[in-house]
LOFIPA-42146 format. One record per residue (C-alpha): residue number from 1; residue in three letters; x, y, z. Coordinates in steps of 0.001 Angstrom, whole numbers, plus 500000, padded with zeros to 6 digits. Layout:
% residues N
+-----+------+--------+--------+--------+
:  nr : rest :      X :      Y :      Z :
+-----+------+--------+--------+--------+
: NUM :  ALA :      X :      Y :      Z :
...
+-----+------+--------+--------+--------+
% end
This chain:
% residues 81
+-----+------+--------+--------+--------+
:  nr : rest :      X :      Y :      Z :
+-----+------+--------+--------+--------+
:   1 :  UNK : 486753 : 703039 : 966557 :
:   2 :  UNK : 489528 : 701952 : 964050 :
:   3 :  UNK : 491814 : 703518 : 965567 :
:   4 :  UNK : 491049 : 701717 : 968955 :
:   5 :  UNK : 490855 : 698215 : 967519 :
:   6 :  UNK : 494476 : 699213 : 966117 :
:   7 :  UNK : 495959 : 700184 : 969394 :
:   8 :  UNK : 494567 : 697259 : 970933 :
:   9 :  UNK : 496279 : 695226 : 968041 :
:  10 :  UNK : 499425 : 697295 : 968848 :
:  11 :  UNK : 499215 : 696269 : 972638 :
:  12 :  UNK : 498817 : 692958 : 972420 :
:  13 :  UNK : 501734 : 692535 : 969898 :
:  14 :  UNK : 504138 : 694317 : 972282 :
:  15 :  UNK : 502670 : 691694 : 975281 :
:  16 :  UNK : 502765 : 688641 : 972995 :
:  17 :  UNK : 504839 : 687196 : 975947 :
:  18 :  UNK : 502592 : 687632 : 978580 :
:  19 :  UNK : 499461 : 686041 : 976898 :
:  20 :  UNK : 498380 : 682987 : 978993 :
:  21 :  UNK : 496458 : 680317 : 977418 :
:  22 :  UNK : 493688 : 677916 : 978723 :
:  23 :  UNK : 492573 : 674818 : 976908 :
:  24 :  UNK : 489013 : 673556 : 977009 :
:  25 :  UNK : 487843 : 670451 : 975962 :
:  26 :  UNK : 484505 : 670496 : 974250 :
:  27 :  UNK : 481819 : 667458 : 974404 :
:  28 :  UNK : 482559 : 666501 : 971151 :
:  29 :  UNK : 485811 : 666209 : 971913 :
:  30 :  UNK : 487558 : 669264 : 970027 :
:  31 :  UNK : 489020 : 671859 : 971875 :
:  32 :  UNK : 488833 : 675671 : 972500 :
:  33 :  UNK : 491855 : 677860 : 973740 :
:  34 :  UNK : 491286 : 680732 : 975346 :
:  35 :  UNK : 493767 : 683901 : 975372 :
:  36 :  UNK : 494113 : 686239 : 978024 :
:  37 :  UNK : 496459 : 689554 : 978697 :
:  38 :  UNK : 495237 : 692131 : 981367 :
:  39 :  UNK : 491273 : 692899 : 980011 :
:  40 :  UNK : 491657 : 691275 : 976490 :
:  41 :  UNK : 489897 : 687855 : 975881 :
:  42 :  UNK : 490372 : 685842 : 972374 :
:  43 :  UNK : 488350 : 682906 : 972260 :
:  44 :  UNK : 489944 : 680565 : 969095 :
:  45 :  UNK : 487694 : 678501 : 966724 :
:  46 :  UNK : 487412 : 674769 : 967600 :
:  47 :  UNK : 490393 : 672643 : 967003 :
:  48 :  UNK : 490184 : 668879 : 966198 :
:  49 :  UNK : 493174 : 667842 : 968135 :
:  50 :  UNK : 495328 : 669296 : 970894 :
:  51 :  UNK : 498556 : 668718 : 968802 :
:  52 :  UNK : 496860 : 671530 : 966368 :
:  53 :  UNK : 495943 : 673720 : 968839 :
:  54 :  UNK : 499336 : 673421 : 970772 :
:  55 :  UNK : 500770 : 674651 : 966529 :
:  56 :  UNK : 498326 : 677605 : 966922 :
:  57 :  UNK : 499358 : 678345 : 970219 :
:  58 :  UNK : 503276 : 678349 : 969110 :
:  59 :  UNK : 502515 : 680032 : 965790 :
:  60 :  UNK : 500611 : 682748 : 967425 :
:  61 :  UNK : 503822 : 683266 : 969805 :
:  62 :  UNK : 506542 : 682827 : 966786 :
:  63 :  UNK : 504522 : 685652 : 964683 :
:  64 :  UNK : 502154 : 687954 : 966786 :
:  65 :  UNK : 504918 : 690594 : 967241 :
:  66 :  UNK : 505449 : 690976 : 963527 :
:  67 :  UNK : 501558 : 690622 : 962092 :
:  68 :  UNK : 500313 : 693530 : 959884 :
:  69 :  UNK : 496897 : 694592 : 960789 :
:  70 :  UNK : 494556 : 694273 : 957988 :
:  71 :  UNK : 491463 : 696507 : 957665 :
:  72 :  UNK : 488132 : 695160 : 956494 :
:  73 :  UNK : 486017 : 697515 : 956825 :
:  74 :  UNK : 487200 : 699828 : 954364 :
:  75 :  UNK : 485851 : 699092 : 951048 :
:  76 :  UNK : 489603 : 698936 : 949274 :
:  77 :  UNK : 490912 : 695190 : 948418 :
:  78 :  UNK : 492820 : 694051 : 951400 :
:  79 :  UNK : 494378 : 691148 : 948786 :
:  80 :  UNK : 494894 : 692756 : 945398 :
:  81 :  UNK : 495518 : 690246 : 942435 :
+-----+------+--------+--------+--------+
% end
């Protein structure tokens, strides 16, 4: 299963460029973006303003390709002091 999750990591880093993005807007007014490649669906936390999802959105672009894939599961410290 680690392994897996991994590759999919791996996948989605290489297709970075072909992610498309769909905003929601939420009743209370924040809003939701949605990320989509080929079967893979992220569904992002609220965000307060559209200016700070639109950051996300280009942050996400800028650094996807180059993010190191952390493992929680294993019981070692993923941030050692």
């Amino acid at each position: 299963m680690r392994f897996e999750c991994e590759d999919a990591v791996r996948v989605l880093q290489e297709a970075v460029g072909l992610l498309t993005f769909e905003t929601t807007k939420n009743s209370d007014g924040s809003v939701t973006l949605v990320c989509q490649f080929a079967t893979f669906l992220v569904k992002s936390r609220k965000f307060t303003t559209a200016f700070r999802q639109q950051k996300a959105v280009d942050e996400l672009k800028r650094t996807a390709a180059k993010a190191e894939i952390l493992d929680f599961s294993s019981a070692l410290d993923v941030f050692p002091d």
